[in-house]
C-alpha positions in Angstrom: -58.1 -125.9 -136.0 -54.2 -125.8 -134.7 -53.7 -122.9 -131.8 -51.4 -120.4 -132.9 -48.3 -120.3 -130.6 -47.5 -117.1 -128.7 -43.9 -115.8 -128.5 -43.0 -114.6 -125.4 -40.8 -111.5 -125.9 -37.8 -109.7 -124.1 -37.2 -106.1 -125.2 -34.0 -104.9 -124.4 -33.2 -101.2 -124.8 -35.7 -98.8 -124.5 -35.0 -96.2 -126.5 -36.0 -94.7 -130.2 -36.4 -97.8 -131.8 -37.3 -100.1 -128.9 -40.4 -97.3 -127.9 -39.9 -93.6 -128.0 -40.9 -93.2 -131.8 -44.0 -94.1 -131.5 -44.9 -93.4 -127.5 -46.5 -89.9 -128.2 -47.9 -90.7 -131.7 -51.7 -92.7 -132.0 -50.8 -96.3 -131.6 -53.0 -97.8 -134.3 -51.7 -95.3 -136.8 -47.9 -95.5 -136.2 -46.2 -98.3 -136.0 -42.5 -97.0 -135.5 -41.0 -99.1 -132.4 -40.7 -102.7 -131.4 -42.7 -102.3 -128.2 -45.9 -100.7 -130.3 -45.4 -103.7 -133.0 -44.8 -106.4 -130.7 -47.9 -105.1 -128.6 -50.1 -105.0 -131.6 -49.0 -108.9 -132.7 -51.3 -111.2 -131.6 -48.9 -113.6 -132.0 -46.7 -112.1 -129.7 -46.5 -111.4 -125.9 -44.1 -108.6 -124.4 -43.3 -109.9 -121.0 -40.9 -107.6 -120.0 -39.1 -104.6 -121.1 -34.8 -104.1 -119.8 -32.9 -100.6 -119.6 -30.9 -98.8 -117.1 -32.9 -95.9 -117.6 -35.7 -95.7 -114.6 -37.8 -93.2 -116.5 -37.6 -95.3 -119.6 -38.6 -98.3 -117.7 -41.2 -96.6 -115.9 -43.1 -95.3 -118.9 -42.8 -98.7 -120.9 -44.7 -100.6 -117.9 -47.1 -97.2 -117.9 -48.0 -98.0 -121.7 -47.7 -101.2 -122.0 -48.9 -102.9 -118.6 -45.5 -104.8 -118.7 -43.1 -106.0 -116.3 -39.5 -104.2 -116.5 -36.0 -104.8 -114.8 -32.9 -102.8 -115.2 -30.6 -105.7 -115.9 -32.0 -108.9 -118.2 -30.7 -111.3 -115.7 -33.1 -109.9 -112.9 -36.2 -110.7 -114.6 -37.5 -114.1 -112.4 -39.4 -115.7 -115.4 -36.3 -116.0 -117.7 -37.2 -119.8 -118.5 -40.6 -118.2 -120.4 -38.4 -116.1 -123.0 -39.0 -117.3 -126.2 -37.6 -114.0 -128.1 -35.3 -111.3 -127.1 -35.1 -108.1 -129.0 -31.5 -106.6 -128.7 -32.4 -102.6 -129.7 -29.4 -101.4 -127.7 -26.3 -98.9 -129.0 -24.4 -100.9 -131.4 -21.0 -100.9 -129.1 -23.1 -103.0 -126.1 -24.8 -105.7 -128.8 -22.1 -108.5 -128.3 -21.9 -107.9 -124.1 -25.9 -107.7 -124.5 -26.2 -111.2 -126.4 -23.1 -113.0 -124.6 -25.6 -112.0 -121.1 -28.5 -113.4 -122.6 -27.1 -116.5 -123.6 -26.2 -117.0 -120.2 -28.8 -116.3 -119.0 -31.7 -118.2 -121.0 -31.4 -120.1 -124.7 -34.6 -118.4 -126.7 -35.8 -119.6 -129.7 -34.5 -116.0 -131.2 -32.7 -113.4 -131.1 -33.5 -110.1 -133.1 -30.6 -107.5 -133.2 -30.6 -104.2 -134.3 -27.9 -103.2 -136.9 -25.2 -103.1 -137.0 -24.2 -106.5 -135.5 -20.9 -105.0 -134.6 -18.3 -102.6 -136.2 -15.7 -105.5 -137.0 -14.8 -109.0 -136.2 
């Protein structure tokens, strides 16, 4: 029997989609944000969760038991990232994925739509 590999995960933006649809709502019945479904994956690890928010970050490392940083770049264990999760306002996704590839080379990068309003 093969061990299943576990993807270490980088959630960046902590909003709707990366929490707050699901935060108030049973867990195990809703599965509405990132956070909740990458938390429920087995085959996934959330290792730390980026927003400029305080609050935001605050209540993601109160659910989730998981480190946070305002910037991506201040998380120490950037080396471990094997996916980052881009769930950020459309206008910041390029800035957002030109920081993380400077930052780190993951195996992945997930990106909300859109991409970006034009070329």
């Amino acid at each position: 029997m093969t061990d299943i590999p576990v993807f270490n995960v980088a959630l960046i933006g902590l909003g709707k989609i990366g929490m707050g649809y699901d935060v108030n709502l049973d867990k195990t019945k809703f599965v509405l944000s990132h956070a909740n479904a990458f938390s429920q994956n087995s085959g996934f690890r959330l290792v730390v969760g980026v927003d400029q928010d305080p609050k935001l970050r605050s209540q993601f490392t109160k659910i989730y038991q998981v480190n946070n940083v305002e910037k991506f770049e201040d998380y120490k264990l950037l080396s471990n990232v094997d996916l980052v999760v881009v769930a950020t306002p459309p206008e910041s996704h390029l800035s957002v994925i030109e920081n993380v590839l400077k930052n780190v080379t993951p195996k992945a990068i997930l990106c909300q739509k859109p991409l970006a309003h034009n070329f």
